[in-house]
C-alpha positions as CSV (number, residue, x, y, z in Angstrom):
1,X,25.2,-11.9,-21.5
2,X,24.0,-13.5,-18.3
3,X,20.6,-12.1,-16.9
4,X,19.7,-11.4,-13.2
5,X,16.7,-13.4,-12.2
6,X,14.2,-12.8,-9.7
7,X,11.3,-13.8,-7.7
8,X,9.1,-12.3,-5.5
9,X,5.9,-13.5,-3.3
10,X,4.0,-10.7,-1.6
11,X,0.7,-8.8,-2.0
12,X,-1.1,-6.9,-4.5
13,X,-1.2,-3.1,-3.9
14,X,-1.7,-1.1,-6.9
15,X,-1.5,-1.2,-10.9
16,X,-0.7,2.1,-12.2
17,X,-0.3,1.4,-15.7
18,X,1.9,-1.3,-16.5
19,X,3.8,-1.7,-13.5
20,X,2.2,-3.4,-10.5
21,X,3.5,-2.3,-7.3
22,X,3.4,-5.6,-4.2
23,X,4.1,-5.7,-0.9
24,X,6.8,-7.8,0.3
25,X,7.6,-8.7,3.3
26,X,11.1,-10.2,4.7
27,X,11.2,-13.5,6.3
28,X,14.0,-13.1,8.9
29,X,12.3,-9.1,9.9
30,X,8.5,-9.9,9.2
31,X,8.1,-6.1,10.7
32,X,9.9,-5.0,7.7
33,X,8.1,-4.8,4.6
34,X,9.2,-3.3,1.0
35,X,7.5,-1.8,-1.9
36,X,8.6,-3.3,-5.5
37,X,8.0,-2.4,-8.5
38,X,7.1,-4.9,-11.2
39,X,6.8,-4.2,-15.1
40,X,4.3,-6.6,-17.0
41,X,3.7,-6.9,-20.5
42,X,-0.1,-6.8,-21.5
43,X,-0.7,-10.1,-21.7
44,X,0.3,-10.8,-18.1
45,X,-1.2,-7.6,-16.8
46,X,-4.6,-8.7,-18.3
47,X,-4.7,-11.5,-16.3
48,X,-3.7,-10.2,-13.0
49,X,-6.8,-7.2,-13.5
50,X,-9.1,-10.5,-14.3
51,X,-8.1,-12.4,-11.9
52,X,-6.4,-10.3,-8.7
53,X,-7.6,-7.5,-6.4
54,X,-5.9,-5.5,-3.7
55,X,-4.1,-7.7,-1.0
56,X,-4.1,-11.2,-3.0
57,X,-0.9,-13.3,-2.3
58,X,1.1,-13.7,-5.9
59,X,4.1,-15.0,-6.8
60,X,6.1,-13.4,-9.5
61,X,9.4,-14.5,-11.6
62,X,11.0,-12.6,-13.8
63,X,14.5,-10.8,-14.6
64,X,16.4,-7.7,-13.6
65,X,16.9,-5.0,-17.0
66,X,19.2,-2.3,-17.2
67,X,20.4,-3.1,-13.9
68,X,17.0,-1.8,-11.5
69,X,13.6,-2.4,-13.9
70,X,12.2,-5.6,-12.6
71,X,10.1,-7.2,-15.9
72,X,7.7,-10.2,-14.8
73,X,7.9,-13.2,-16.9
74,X,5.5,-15.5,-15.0
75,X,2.7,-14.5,-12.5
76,X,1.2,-17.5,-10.0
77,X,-1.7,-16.5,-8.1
78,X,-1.4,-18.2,-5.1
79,X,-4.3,-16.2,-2.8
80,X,-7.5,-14.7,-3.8
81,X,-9.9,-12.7,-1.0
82,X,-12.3,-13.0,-3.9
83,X,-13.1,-16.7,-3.0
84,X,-13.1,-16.0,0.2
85,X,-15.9,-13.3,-0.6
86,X,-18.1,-15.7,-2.8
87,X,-18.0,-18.4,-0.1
88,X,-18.9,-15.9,2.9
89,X,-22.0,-14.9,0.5
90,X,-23.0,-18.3,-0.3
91,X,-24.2,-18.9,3.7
């Protein structure tokens, strides 16, 4: 059986539970933004609580199960405003 793909870049809102919700935003309507709803397994979720906070830029892959449950197989962080932070304190 042939699986539905997907990826997604947008930002971090909330974790409530296992599924992550981030904001995305479309590229031809940038006024039009969407929540989605992401499923993670532990191991992936673990790592976006270590290493994301609210409003960080990620990119996420995954597939589409029983035809509307998005499941993350591969989270790339590609923004952190915790950097940002660290650096602004370091003056």
């Amino acid at each position: 059986m042939l699986q539905s793909m997907f990826t997604v870049i947008g930002r971090l809102l909330e974790i409530n539970g296992n599924t992550v919700t981030v904001l995305w935003t479309e590229s031809q309507e940038p006024h039009k933004e969407h929540k989605v709803f992401i499923d993670m397994s532990d191991t992936i979720l673990d790592n976006v609580k270590q290493y994301c906070k609210h409003g960080d830029i990620m990119g996420i892959k995954g597939s589409v199960h029983n035809q509307n449950a998005l499941v993350a197989d591969k989270v790339t962080f590609l923004s952190s405003t915790r950097n940002t932070e660290e650096e602004d304190g370091n003056d």
